[in-house]
Every structure is written in C-alpha cells, then in structure tokens.
VEXDREN-2710 file (C-alpha; in Angstrom, 1 decimal):
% VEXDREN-2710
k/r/px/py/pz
1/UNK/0.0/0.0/0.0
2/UNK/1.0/3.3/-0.8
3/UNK/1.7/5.5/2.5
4/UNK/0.4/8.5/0.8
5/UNK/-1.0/9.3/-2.6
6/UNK/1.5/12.4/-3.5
7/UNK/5.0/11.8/-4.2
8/UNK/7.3/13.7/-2.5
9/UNK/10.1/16.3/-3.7
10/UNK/8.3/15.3/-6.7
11/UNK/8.7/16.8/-10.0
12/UNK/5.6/19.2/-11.0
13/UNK/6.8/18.5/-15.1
14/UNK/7.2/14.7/-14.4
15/UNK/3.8/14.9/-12.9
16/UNK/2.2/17.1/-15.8
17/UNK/3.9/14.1/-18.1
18/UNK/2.3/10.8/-15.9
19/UNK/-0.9/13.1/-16.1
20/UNK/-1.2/13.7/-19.5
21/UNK/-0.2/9.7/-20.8
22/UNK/-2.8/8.5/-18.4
23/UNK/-5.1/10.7/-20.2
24/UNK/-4.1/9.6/-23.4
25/UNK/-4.1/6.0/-22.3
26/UNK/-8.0/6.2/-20.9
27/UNK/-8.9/8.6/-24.2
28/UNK/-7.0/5.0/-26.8
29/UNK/-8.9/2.7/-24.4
30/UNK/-12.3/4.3/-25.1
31/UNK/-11.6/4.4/-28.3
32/UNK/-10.7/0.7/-28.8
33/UNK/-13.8/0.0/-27.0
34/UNK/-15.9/2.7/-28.9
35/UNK/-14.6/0.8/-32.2
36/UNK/-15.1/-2.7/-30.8
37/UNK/-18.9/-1.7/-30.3
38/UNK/-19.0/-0.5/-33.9
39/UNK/-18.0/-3.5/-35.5
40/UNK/-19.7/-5.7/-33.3
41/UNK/-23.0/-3.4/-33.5
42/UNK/-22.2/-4.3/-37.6
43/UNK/-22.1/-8.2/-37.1
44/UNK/-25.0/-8.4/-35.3
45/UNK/-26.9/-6.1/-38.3
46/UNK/-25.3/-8.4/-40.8
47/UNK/-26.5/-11.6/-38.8
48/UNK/-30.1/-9.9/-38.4
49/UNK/-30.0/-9.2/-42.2
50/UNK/-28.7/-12.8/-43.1
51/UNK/-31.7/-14.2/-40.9
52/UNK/-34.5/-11.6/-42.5
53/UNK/-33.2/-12.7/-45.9
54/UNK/-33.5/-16.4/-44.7
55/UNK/-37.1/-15.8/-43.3
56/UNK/-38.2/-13.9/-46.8
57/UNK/-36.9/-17.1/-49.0
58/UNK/-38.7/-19.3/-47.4
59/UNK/-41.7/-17.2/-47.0
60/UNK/-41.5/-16.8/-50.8
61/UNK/-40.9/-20.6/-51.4
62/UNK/-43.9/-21.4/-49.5
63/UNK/-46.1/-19.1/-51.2
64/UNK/-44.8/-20.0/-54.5
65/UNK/-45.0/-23.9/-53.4
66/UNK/-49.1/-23.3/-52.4
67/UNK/-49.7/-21.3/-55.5
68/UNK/-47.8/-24.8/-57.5
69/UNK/-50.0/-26.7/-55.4
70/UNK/-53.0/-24.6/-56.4
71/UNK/-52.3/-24.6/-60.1
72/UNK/-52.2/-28.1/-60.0
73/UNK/-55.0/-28.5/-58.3
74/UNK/-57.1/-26.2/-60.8
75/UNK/-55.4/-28.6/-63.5
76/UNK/-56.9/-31.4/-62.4
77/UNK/-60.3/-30.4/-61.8
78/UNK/-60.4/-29.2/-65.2
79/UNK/-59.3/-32.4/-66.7
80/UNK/-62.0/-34.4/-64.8
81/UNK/-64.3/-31.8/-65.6
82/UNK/-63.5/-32.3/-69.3
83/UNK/-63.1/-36.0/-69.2
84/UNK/-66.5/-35.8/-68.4
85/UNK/-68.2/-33.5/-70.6
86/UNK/-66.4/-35.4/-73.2
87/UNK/-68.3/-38.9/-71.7
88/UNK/-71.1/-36.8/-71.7
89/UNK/-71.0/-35.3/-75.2
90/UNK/-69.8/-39.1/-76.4
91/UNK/-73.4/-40.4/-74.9
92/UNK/-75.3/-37.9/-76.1
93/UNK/-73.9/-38.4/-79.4
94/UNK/-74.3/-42.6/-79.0
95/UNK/-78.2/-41.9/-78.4
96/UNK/-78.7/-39.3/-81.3
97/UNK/-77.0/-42.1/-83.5
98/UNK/-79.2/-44.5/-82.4
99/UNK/-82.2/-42.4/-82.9
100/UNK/-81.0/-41.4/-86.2
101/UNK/-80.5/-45.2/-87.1
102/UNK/-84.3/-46.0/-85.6
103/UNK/-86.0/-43.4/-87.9
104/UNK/-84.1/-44.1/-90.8
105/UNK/-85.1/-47.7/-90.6
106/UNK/-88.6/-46.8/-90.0
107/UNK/-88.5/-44.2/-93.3
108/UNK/-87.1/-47.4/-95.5
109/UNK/-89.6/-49.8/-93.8
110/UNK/-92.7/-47.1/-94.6
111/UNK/-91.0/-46.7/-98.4
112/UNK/-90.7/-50.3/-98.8
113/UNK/-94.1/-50.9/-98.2
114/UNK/-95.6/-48.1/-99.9
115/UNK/-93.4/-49.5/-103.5
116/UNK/-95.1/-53.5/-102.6
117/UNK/-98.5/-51.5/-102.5
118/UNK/-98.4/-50.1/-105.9
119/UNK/-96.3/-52.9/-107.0
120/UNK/-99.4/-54.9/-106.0
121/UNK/-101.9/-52.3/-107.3
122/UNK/-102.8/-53.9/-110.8
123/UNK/-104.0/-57.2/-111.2
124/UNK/-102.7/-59.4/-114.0
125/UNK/-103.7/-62.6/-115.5
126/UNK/-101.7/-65.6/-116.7
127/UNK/-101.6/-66.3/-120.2
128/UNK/-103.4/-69.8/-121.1
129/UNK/-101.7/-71.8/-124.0
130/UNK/-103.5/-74.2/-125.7
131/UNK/-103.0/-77.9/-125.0
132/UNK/-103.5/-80.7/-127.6
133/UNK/-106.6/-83.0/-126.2
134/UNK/-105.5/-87.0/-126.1
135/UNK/-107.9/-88.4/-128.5
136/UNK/-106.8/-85.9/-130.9
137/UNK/-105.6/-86.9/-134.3
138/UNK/-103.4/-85.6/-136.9
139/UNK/-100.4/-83.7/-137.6
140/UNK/-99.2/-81.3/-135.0
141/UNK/-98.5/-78.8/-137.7
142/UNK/-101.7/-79.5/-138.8
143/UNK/-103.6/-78.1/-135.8
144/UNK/-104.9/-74.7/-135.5
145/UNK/-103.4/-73.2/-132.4
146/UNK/-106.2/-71.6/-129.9
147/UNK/-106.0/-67.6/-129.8
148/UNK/-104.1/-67.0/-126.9
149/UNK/-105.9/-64.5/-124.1
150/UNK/-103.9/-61.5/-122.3
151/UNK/-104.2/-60.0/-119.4
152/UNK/-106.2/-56.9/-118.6
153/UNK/-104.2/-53.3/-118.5
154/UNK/-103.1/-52.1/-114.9
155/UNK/-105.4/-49.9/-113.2
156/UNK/-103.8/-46.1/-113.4
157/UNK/-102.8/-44.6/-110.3
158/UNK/-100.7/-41.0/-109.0
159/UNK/-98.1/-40.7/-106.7
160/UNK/-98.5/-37.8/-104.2
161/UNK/-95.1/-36.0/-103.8
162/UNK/-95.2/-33.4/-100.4
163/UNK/-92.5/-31.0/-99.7
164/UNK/-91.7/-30.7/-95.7
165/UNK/-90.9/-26.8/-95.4
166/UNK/-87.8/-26.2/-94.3
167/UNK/-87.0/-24.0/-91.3
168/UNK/-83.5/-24.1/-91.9
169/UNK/-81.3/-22.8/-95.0
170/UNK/-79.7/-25.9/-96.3
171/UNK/-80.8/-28.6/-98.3
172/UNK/-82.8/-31.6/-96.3
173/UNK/-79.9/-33.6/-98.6
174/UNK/-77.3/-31.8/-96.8
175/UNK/-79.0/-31.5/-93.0
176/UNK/-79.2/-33.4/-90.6
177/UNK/-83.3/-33.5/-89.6
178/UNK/-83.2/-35.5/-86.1
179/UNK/-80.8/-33.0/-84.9
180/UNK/-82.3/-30.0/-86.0
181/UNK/-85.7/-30.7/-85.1
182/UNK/-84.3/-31.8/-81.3
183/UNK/-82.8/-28.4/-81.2
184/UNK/-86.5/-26.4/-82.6
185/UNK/-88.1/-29.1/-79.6
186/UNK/-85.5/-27.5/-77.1
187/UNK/-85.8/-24.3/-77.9
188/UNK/-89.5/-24.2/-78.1
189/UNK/-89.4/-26.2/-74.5
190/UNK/-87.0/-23.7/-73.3
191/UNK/-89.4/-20.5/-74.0
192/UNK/-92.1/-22.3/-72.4
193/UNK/-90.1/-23.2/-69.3
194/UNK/-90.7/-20.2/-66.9
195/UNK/-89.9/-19.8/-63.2
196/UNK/-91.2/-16.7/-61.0
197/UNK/-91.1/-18.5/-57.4
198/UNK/-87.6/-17.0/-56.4
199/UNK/-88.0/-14.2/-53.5
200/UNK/-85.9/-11.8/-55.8
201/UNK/-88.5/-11.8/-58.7
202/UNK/-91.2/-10.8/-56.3
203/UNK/-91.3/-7.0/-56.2
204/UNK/-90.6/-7.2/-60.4
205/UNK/-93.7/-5.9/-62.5
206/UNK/-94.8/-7.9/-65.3
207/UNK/-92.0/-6.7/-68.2
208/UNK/-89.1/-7.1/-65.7
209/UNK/-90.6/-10.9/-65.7
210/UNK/-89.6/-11.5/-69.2
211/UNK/-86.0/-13.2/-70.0
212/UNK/-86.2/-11.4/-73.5
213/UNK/-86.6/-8.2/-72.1
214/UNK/-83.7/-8.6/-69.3
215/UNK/-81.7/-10.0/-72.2
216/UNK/-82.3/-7.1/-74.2
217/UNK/-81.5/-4.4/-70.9
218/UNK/-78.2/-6.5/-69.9
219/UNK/-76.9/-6.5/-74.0
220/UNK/-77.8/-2.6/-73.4
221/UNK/-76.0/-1.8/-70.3
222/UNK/-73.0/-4.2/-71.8
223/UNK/-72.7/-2.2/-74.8
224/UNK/-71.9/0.8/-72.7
225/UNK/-69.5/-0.5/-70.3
226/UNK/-71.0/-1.1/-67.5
227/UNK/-70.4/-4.9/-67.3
228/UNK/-72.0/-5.1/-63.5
229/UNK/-75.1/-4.5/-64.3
230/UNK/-75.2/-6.1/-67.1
231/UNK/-74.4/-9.4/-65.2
232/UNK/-77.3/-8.7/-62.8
233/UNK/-79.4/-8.6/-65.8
234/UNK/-78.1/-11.9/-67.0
235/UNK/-78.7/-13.6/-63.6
236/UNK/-82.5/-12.2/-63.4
237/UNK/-82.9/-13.8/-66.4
238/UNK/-81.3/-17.0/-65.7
239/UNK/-83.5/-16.8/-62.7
240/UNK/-86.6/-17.2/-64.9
241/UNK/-85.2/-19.3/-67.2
242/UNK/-81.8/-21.2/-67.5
243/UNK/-83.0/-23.0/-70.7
244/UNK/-81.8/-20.0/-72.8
245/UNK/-78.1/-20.4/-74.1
246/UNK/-77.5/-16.9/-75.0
247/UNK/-78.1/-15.6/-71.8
248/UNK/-75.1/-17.8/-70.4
249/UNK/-72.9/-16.5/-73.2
250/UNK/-73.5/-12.5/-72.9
251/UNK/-73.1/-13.3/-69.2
252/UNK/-70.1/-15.3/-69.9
253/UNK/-68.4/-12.1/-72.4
254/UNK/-69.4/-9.9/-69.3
255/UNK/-67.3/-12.3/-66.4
256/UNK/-64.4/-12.1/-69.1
257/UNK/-64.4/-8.1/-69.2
258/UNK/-64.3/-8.3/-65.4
259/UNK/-61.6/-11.0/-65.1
260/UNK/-63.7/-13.6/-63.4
261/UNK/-62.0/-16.0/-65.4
262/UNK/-63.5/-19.1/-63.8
263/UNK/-67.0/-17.7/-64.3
264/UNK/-66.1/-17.0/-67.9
265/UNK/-65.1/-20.9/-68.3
266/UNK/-67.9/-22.4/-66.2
267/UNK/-70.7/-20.2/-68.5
268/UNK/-69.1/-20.7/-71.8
269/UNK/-69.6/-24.5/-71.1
270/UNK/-73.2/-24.2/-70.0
271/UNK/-73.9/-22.6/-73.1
272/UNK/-72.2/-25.3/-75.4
273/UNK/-73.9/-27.6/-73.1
274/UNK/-76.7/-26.1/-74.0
275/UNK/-76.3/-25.4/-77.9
276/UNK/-76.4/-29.2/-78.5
277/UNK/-76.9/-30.9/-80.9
278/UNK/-74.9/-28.9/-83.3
279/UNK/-76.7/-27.6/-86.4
280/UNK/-76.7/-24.8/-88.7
281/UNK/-79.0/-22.6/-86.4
282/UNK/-76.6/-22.0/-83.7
283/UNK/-72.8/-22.1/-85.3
284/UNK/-72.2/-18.6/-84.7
285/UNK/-73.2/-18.8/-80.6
286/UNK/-70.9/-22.2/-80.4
287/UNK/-67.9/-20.5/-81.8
288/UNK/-68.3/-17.5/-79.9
289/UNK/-68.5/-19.9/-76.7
290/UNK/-65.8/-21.5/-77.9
291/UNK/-63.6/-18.5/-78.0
292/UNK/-64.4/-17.1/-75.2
293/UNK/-63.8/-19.9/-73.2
294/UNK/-60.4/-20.6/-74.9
295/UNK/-59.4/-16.8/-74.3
296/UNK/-60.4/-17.3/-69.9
297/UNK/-58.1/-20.1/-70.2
298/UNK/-55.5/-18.1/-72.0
299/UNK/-55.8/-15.8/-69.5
300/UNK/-54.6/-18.1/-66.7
301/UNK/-52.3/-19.4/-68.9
302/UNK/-53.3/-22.8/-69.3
303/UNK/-52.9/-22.6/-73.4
304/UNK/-52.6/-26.1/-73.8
305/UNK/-56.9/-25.8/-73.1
306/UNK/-57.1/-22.4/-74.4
307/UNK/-56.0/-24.0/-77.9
308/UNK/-58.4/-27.0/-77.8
309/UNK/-61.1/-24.4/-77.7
310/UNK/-59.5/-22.3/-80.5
311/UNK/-59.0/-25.2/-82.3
312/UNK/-62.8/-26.5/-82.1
313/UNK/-63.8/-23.2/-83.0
314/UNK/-61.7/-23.2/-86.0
315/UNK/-63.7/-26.5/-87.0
316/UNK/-66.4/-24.8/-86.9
317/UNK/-65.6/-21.8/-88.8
318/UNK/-62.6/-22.6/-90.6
319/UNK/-62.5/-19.6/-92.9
320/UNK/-62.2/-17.3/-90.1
321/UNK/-58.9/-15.5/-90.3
322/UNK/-58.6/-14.0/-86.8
323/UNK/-59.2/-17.0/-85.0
324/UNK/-56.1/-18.9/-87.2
325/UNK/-54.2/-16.1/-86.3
326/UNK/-55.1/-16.1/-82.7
327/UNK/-54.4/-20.2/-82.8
328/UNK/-51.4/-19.8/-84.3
329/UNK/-50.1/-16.9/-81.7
330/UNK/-50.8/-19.7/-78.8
331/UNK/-49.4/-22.4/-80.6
332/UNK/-46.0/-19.9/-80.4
333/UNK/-46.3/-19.4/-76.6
334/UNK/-46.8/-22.7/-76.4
335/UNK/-43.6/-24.0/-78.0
336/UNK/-41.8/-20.5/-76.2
337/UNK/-42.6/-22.4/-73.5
338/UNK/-41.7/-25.9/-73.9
339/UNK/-38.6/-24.5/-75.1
340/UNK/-37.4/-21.7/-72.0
341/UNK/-38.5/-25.2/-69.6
END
C-alpha cells in the first residue's frame, strides 16, 4: 500500500507528463472500446439481415409452393371436368345415332311398303296356251293353235309428292333432320319453361318478368360498359329461365371483361352444353363460346386448353382468319414455352 497518494520532492513537469499519458491512455482505451462496439453493433446487423433474408426465402418458397399446389389442383379439376363432358358429349352423341339409325329404318320400312302396295296395285292374268286333247288326231302342224288370251291393262294410279318446309337454310340432302328438329323441340321447351317462385323476382312488374326483355337491358348496359349490371341482368334472367343459351354466353363475355376467369369458363360451357346438338342454327353462338372460353383459359395461362377451344372453334368456322391467327399466336407461346423449360 502506498503511504500517501503524493510523491514527494516530486517533480511538478514529471507529474504534468504521468498526467497527461494517463489521459491519453483512458482517451485510446475508449476508443478501442468505442470501435469494438461498432464493429460488433455491424455483425449483429449483418446476422439480423442474413436471418431476414432467410425468413423472406422461405416465405416466398412457400407461397410459391401453395400457388404450384393450387395450379395443380385447378389442373386437375379441369381435366375431370373435361373427361366428363367429353363422356357426356360421347353419350349424347351414342343416343342421337341410335335415334337417327331408328327413324331411318322406320323411313325405309314405310318406303318399302308403300313400292309393294303399288307394285301390287294392278292385277294381272296368266296367259293360257293351248294344249292338244289325247284323242286328238293328226299332224301337229296341222292343228290350228287356240287364240291365246292376255291379261287386262293395270289400273292407273298417281303418286303424291309433299315437300316438308324447311326452317332451316340448307338442303334436307345436306342436313341433318333428327338433330335440327331436337334443337326447334328445345328451344321451343326452353321458352315455355318459366320460373317466377324465387323471392328476388317478387317486387318485379310484369315486363321485368320477361327473359327477352332482361336480355335485351343486360346487351344494353353491356354495350356501354357497365359490365356489373349487365351481369345482374343476365342472372335475373337465368333466374326465370336457365334453358336460354345466349343468356349464359353474354353473361359469360361480361365475367371475361371483369376478369372472373373461372365464371367465364364455367358459362361458356353451360352454353355449349346447351347449344347441343350442333346444327346450322346456332354455329355462330358455339364459336363465340368457344372463343371465349379458350381466351379465360389463356388468360390463366393454361394454353394447352385455351387451344383446344381455338382449335374446335376453328372447325367450326374454318374460314375465319382472326381466329387462325389467334391459334397460331398460342401455338407460339406454347412452343416459347416448352422451349425456355
């Protein structure tokens, strides 16, 4: 232990000297320390950075992972939706042949016996020849031969020819009748089909009741933008009658405008659902369907679908120069596609 804290007969300059280098010593010290803070203040921002970055990967791969998962899920239900409506379409198509096949037989069968009845019509009588008796004598050459006796003329008859009119454009040659009278039968069953009991049609008056009418209003309040409304139309309509293909398709245009994709996809097929069987009446609603569909699935980037419906329209309408060109700007994405993968 020190026996007392000055020196003495000491030095005032020495003292000044041990002063001043303690000073110095304490003012390096603190800033050692002051530095060592600084870089480990930095290191523990770099850590926190490293583990922020960590934490926003995997956040992104997760979200990315459920939207895979999603997309794939989407995927699926469409193919089992379309494995089925192609069942479906297959059946349907199974029974018209076989109705097709029924009639036709029953036309041949009423034809074939309409020919045996005037076939039939005229009597005729055999010829008699003339026989030599047995107790006859003579020559053969000698005898004179009996005048021989023909038959009566056939009765005269006519042959009534009637011309079905024909409520569609083409040749009955060319057409396809069981088909196009099914679709004149559905249509005329779906503008007799009428349902008012829904709570929403109550406080309606009497012209607000009509599909046509709504139809008309929601093609109005499309044309002007106002694609909302026009949708509210649609579904009124629907309401009292979801017989009507049209009204799915202008709804199905409106859903598109909006970018309800999946209510684009799910009305275009109600309407071709609808639209069967195919004839010449309703071509131009089928391709629009078609489209229209095809473009919602564009949209969400499954263009291996979108095409099939480009492609079917195209079938349909194959002179149609915009939809090849559209076809053919998919089919590039497509194969843009495969190729970047």
């Amino acid at each position: 232990m020190w026996e007392s804290l000055v020196m003495e007969n000491g030095d005032k300059e020495k003292m000044q000297r041990i002063r001043e280098n303690a000073v110095i010593k304490a003012q390096e010290k603190a800033d050692e320390e002051e530095k060592s803070k600084a870089v480990t203040k930095r290191e523990h921002k770099k850590l926190a950075l490293e583990a922020t970055m960590k934490l926003e990967e995997t956040e992104r791969k997760r979200i990315e992972n459920l939207k895979e998962e999603e997309r794939k899920k989407v995927t699926e239900e469409l193919e089992i939706w379309k494995e089925k409506q192609r069942n479906e379409e297959k059946q349907r198509r199974i029974q018209s042949e076989e109705k097709i096949h029924r009639e036709r037989k029953l036309i041949e069968e009423k034809k074939k016996s309409e020919i045996n009845k005037t076939l039939t019509a005229g009597t005729s009588q055999a010829r008699s020849i003339p026989t030599r008796g047995a107790g006859s004598s003579g020559s053969i050459f000698s005898e004179k031969l009996k005048e021989e006796s023909f038959p009566a003329p056939r009765s005269a008859g006519t042959i009534q020819i009637n011309f079905t009119s024909r409520v569609f454009p083409t040749a009955l040659r060319e057409s396809r009748v069981a088909e196009e009278e099914e679709w004149l039968h559905k249509q005329a069953e779906a503008r007799r089909e009428m349902n008012a009991n829904f709570s929403e049609l109550k406080d309606l008056n009497e012209e607000e009741k009509n599909p046509d009418w709504l139809k008309d209003k929601g093609n109005k309040m499309f044309a002007t933008g106002n694609y909302l409304a026009a949708v509210n139309a649609y579904n009124l309509a629907i309401l009292l009658n979801n017989k009507i293909p049209v009204l799915y398709l202008n709804r199905a245009a409106c859903h598109l405008k909006l970018r309800n994709l999946h209510k684009t996809i799910e009305d275009s097929s109600k309407a071709l659902e609808l639209l069967l069987p195919p004839v010449p009446d309703n071509v131009d609603a089928r391709v629009k369907a078609y489209v229209r569909r095809g473009t919602a699935f564009c949209h969400l980037e499954l263009y291996a679908e979108g095409l099939q419906d480009y492609d079917a329209a195209l079938k349909i309408d194959p002179t149609n120069k915009t939809l090849k060109q559209d076809a053919e700007k998919i089919q590039h994405i497509i194969q843009g596609t495969a190729q970047d993968s």
